[in-house]
C-alpha positions in Angstrom: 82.2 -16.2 -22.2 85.9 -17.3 -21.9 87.0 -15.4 -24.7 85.4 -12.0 -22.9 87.0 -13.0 -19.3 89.9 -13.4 -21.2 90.0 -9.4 -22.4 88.6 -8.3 -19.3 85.2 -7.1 -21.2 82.9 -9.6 -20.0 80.7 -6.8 -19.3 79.3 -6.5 -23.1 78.1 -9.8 -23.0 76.1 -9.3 -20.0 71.6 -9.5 -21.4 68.5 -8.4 -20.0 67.2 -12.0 -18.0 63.5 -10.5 -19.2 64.1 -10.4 -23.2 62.7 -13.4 -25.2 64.9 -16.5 -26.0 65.3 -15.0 -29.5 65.9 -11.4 -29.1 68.9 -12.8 -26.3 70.3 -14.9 -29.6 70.6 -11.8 -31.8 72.0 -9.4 -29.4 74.5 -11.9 -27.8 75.4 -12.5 -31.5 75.6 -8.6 -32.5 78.0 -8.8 -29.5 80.1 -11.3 -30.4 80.7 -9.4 -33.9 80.7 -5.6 -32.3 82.6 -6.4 -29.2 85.7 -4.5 -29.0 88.1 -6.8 -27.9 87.2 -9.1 -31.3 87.8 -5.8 -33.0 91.1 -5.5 -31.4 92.0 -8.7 -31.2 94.2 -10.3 -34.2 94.2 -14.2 -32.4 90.4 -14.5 -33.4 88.5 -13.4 -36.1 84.2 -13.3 -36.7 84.2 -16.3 -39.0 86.4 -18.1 -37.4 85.4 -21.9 -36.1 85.1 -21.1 -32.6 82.9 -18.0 -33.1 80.7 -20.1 -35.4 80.6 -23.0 -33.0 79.5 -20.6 -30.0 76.5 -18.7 -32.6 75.3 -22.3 -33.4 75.1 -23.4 -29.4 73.1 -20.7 -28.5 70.8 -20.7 -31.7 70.1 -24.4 -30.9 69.3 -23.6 -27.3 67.5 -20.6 -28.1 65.2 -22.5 -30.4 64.8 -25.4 -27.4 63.7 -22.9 -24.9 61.7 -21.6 -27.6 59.5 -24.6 -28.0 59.6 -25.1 -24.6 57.7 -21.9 -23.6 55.3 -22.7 -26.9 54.7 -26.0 -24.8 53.3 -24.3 -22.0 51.4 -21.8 -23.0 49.7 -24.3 -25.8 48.9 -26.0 -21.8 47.7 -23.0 -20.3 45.3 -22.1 -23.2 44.1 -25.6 -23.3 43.0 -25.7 -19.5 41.3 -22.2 -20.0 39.5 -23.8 -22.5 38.4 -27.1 -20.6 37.6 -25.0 -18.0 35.4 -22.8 -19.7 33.1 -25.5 -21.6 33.0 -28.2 -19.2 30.5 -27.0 -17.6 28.4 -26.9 -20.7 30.0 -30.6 -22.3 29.9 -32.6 -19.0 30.4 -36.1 -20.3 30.9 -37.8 -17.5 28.9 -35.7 -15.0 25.9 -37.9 -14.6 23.6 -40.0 -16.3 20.5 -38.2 -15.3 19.1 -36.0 -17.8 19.4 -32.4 -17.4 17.6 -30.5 -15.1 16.4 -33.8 -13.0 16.3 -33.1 -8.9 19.1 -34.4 -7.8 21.7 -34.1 -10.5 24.5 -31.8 -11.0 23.4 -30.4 -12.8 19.8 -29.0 -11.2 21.9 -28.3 -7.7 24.1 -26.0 -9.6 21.0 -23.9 -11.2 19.7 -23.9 -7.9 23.3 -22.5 -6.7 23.9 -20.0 -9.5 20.0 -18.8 -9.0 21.1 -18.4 -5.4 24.1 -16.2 -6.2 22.1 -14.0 -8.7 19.2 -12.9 -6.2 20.4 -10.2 -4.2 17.8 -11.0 -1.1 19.9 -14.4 -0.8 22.9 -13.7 -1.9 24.0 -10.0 0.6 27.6 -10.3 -0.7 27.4 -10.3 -4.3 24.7 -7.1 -4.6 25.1 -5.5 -1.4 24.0 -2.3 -2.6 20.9 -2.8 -3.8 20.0 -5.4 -1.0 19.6 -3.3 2.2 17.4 -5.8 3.8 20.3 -8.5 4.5 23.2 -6.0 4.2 23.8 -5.2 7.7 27.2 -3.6 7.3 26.2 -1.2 5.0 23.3 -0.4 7.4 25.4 0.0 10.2 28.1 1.9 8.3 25.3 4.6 7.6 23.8 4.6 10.8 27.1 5.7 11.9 27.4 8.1 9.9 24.0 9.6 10.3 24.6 9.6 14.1 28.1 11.8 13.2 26.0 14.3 11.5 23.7 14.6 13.7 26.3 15.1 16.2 28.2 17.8 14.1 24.5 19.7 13.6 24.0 19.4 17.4 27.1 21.6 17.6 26.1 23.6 15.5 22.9 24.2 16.2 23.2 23.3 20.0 19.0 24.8 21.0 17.3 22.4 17.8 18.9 18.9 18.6 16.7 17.8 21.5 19.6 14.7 22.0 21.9 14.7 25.1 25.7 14.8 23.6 26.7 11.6 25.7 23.9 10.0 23.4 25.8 10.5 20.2 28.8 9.5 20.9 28.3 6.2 18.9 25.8 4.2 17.3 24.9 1.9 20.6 25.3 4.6 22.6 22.4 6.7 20.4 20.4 3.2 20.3 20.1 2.9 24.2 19.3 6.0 24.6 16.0 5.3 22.7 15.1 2.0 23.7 16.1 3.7 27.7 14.2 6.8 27.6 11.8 7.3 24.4 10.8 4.2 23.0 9.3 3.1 26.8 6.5 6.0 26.1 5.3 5.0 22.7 5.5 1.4 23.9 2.6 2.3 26.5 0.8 4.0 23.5 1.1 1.1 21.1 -0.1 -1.5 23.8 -2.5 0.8 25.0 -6.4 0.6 24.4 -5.9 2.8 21.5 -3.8 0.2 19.4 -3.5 -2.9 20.7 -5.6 -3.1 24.3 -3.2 -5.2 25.8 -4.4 -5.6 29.0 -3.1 -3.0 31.4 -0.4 -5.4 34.0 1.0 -7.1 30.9 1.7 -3.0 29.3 2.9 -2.1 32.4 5.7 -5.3 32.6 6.3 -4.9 29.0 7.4 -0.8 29.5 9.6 -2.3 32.7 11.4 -4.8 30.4 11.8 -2.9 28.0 15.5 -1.8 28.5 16.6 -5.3 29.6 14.6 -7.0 26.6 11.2 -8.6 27.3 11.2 -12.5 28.5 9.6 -15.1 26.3 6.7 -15.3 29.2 5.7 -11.9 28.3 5.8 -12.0 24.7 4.2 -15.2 24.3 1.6 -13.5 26.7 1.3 -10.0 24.6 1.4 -12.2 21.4 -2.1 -14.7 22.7 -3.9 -11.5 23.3 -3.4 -9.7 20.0 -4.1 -12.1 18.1 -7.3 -12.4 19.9 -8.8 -9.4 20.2 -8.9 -9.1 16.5 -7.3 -6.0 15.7 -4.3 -5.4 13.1 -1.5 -2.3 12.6 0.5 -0.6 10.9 3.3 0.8 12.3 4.7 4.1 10.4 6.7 7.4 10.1 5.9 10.7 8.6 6.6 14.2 8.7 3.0 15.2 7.0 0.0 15.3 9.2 -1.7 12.0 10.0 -4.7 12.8 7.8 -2.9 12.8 4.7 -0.7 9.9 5.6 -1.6 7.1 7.8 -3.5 4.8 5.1 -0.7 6.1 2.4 0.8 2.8 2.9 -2.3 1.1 1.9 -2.0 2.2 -2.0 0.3 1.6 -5.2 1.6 5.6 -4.2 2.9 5.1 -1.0 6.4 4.1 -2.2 8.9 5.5 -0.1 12.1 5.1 -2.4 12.8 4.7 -6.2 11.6 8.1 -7.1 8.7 9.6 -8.3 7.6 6.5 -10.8 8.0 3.8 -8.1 4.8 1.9 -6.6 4.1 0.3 -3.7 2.7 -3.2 -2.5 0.9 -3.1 -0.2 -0.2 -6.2 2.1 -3.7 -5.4 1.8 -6.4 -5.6 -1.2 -9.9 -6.6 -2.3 -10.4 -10.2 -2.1 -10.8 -9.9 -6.1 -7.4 -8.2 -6.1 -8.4 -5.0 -6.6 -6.2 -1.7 -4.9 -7.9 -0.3 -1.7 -8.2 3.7 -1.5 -7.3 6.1 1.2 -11.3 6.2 1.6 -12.8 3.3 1.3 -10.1 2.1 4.4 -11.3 5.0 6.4 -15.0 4.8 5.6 -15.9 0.8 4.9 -13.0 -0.9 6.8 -13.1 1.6 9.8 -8.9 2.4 9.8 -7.9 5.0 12.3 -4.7 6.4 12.9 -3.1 6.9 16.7 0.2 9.1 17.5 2.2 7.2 19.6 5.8 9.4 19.5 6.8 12.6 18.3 10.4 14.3 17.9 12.0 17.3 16.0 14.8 15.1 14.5 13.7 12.5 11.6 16.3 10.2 12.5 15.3 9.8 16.2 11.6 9.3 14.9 12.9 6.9 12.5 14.8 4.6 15.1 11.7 4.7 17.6 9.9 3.7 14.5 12.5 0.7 14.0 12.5 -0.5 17.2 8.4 -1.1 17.0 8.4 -2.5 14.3 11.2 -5.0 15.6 9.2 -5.9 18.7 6.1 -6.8 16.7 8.4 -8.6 14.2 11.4 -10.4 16.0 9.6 -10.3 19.7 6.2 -11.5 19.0 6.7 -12.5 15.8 3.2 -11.3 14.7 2.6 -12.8 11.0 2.4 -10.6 8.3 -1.4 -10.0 8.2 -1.4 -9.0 11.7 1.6 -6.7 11.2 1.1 -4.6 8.3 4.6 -3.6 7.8 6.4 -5.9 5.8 10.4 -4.5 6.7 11.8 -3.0 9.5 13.4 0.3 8.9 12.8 0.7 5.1 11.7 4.4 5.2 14.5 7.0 4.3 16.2 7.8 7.3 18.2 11.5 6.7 17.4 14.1 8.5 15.1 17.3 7.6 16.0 20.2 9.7 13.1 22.0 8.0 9.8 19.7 8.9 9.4 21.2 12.5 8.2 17.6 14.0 7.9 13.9 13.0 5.6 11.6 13.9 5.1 7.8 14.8 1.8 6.1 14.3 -0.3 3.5 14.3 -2.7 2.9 12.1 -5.3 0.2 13.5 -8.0 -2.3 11.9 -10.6 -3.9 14.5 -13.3 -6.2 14.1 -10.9 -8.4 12.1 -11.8 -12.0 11.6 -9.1 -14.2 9.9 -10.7 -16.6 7.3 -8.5 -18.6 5.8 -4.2 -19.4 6.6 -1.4 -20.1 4.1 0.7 -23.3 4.5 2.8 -21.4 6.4 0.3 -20.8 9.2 -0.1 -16.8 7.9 -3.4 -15.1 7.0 -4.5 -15.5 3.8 -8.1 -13.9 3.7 -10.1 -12.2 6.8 -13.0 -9.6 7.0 -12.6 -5.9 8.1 -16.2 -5.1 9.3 -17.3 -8.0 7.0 -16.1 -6.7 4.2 -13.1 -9.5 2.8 -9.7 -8.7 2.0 -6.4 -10.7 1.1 -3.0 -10.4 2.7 -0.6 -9.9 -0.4 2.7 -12.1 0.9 
């Protein structure tokens, strides 16, 4: 470096910082030899015992850093590899054998088995877990509110939905629970469905906007469960004939394509499937309309917010509520299906038999014929 500050031409022994240690060796010694002032010069020569003496110092620390760098990456593959079989050594983990309750190793199973089931574990899987995944639910309720704000434009005399009522999710939501969902309220407490007597409907249809008091559901809730009648709450664009017990077989799936089944929550006390007929002729089901709309997705959301009152308002068991999820049903819209329909399909003379540990209904009679609530 002195010699080349010397000549002025320190510049030819300036190296790439990002080369290896031995590449920067050989080109600072290629310099050293191919430099033009050593060319020029006549005081120093290439084999000289300073020129030597300056190779040999950088070889030496070329070869240290060299090690060096071995050193550490010889560390960093050794903690990949501890940490990537420890968990399958663990020496000094515990003493308990594997698998036992209570050691580390059974609580981490019972972690990783926690992380690997999308219904506990929304983060991980969101998109196959629509149940627990409520920003991907609310990201396509917007967006199924902006489209049906963009066909309202379009098509301003077939979207029966103020504009100030799709102006946003909330704004779309209290427009139904406000103005449409106190109507099929009054039909679903009704005598047709429930038979809730007729001051407790008419408090429930007042509340409704504000959200019904824990007096009033707890007083709904005593008298459904004892009159002995249990629903289904449902959406469709067909007529009611063809399907208000739909749900009630292995075809009534309503996603997963053509091959996909259903479970449903009731069957033959010897497990057997029960048909469209025999709920309509032995066990009596009838089917009520309790709302009807041109637009699926307002059907759909008057459908959701029933089904949430029987669910997160009176907590009805399943059993007594025949739906198992709120708002499952595909929700886009049809333009082409000229109305859709909400209904309740109801059960009476129902006698609960026998209760889970949980306090739900595990048999009952349907017109004394027995049945079993598939949790």
């Amino acid at each position: 470096k002195r010699l080349a500050e010397r000549k002025g031409n320190h510049k030819d022994f300036v190296v790439d910082s990002r080369t290896s240690t031995m590449a920067w060796s050989k080109e600072l010694h290629l310099a050293v030899q191919e430099s033009s002032f050593v060319k020029e010069s006549k005081e120093i020569d290439n084999s000289s015992p300073e020129a030597k003496m300056l190779l040999n110092k950088i070889s030496e620390e070329a070869k240290q850093k060299s090690k060096e760098q071995t050193k550490e990456q010889a560390k960093m593959a050794l903690h990949r590899l501890v940490s990537k079989y420890r968990g399958i050594v663990r020496t000094n983990s515990t003493k308990k054998p594997k698998g036992a309750p209570g050691s580390h190793s059974a609580q981490e199973v019972a972690i990783r088995n926690a992380r690997s089931n999308p219904i506990n574990n929304p983060i991980n899987n969101p998109k196959w877990n629509p149940i627990n995944n409520q920003a991907a639910q609310a990201r396509a309720e917007e967006q199924r509110v902006n489209d049906l704000a963009r066909y309202r434009m379009q098509h301003p005399d077939r979207v029966q939905v103020p504009t100030e009522a799709l102006a946003s999710p909330y704004a779309f939501e209290r427009y139904v629970v406000t103005e449409l969902c106190p109507g099929a309220v009054l039909n679903m407490l009704g005598p047709d469905v429930f038979g809730c007597p007729k001051l407790l409907v008419q408090q429930a249809v007042q509340e409704l906007p504000q959200g019904w008091s824990d007096q009033l559901c707890s007083a709904m809730r005593g008298c459904i469960l004892k009159d002995g009648r249990i629903v289904y709450v449902g959406q469709t664009g067909r007529e009611l004939d063809q399907e208000a017990l739909r749900w009630v077989t292995e075809r009534g799936a309503n996603d997963g394509g053509a091959g996909a089944r259903n479970r449903p929550v009731l069957s033959w006390k010897n497990g057997n499937r029960i048909t469209m007929k025999q709920a309509r002729e032995l066990l009596g089901a009838r089917a009520v309309k309790v709302f009807e709309h041109p637009q699926k997705m307002v059907a759909c959301k008057v459908e959701e917010e029933l089904q949430h009152l029987l669910d997160a308002k009176l907590k009805l068991p399943l059993g007594i509520r025949l739906h198992r999820h709120v708002a499952m049903g595909a929700k886009a819209d049809d333009s082409a299906t000229p109305f859709f329909y909400v209904f309740c399909t109801v059960f009476s003379n129902v006698k609960v038999t026998r209760y889970n540990c949980t306090g739900q209904p595990d048999t009952m009679t349907i017109n004394n014929h027995p049945v079993r609530v598939e949790h």
